[in-house]
ZANUDREN-761105 format. One record per residue: z, y, x of N, C-alpha, C in turn; residue number from 1; residue in three letters. Coordinates in steps of 0.02 Angstrom, whole numbers, always signed. Each point is the difference from the previous one (the first is absolute). Last residue first. Example, Ala and Ser with C-alpha at 12.3 -4.5 7.8 and 13.67 -1.06 7.14 Angstrom:
<pts>
[[+354; -112; +642]; [+3; +59; +42]; [+37; +55; -39]; 2; "Ser"];
[[-4; -286; +15]; [+0; +59; -45]; [+0; +60; +45]; 1; "Ala"];
</pts>
This chain:
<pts>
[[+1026; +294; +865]; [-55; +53; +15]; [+8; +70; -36]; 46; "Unk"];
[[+152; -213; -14]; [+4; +92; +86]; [-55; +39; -14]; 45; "Unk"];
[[+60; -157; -238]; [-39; +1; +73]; [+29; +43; +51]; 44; "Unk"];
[[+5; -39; -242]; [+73; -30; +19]; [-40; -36; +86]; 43; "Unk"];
[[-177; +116; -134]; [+49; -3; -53]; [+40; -45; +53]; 42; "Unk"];
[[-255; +78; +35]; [+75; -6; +43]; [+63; -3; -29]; 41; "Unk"];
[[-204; +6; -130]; [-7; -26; +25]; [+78; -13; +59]; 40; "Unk"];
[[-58; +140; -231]; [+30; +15; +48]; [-10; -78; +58]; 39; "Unk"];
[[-80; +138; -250]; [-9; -35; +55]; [+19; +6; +62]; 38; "Unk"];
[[+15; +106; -281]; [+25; -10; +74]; [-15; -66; +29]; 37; "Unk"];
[[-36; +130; -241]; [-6; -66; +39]; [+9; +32; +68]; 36; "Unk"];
[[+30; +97; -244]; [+1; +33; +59]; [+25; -83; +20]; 35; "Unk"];
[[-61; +80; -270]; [+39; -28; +65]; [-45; +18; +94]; 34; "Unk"];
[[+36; +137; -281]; [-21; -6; +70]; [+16; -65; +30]; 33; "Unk"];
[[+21; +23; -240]; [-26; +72; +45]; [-30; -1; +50]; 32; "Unk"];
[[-13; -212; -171]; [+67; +30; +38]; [-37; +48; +39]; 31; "Unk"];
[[-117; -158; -87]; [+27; +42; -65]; [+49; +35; +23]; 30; "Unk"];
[[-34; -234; +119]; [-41; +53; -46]; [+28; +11; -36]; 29; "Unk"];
[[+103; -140; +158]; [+10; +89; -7]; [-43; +41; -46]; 28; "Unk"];
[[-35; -262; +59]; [+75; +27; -35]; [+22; +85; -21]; 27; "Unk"];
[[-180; -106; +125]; [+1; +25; -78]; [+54; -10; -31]; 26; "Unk"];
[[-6; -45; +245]; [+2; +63; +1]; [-39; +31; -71]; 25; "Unk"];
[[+185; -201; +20]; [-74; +12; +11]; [-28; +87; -1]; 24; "Unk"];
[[+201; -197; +95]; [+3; +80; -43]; [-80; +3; -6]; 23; "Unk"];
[[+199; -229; +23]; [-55; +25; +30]; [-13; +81; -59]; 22; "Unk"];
[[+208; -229; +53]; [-51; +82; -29]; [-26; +32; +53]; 21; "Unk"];
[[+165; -202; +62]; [-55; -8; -99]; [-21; +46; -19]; 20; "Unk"];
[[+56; +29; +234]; [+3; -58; -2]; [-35; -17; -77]; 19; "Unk"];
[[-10; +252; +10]; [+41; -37; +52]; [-15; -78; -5]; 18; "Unk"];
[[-128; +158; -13]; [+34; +40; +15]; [+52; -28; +12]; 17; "Unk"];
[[-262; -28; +37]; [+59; -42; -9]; [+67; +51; -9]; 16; "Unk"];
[[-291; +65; -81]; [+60; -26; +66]; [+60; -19; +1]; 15; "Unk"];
[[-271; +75; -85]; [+49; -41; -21]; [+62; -8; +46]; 14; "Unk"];
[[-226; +169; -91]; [-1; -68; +42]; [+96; -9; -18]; 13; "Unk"];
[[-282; +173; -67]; [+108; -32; -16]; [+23; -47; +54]; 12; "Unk"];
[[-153; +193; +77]; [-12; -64; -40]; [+47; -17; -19]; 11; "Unk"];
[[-1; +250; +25]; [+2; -27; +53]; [-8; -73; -12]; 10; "Unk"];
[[-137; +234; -31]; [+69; -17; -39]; [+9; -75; +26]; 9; "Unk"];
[[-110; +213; +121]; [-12; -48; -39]; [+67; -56; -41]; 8; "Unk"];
[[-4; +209; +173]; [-5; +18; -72]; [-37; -68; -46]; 7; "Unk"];
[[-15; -38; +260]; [+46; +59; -20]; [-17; +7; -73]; 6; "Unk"];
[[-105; -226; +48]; [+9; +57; +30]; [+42; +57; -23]; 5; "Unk"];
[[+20; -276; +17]; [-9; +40; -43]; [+0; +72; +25]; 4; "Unk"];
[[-61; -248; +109]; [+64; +53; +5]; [-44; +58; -62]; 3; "Unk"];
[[-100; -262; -10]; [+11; +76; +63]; [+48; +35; -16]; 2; "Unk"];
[[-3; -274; -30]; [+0; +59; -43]; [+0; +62; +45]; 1; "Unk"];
</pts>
């Protein structure tokens, strides 16, 4: 799947939140704003 460009809206997709739940990013439709963050170095030195 290519990367979605600046101001494009972003594909749904799926992720673990915890062990028996998962969040979908249509879970939020209809909601104001959400705001996705990507952070690769998460609990890193880098």
């Amino acid at each position: 799947m290519p990367m979605p460009n600046v101001g494009e809206k972003a594909p749904d997709f799926t992720l673990p939140v915890t062990l028996q739940e998962k969040v979908s990013l249509k879970d939020f439709a209809g909601k104001k704003n959400v705001v996705l963050a990507f952070y690769p170095l998460d609990f890193t030195g880098g």
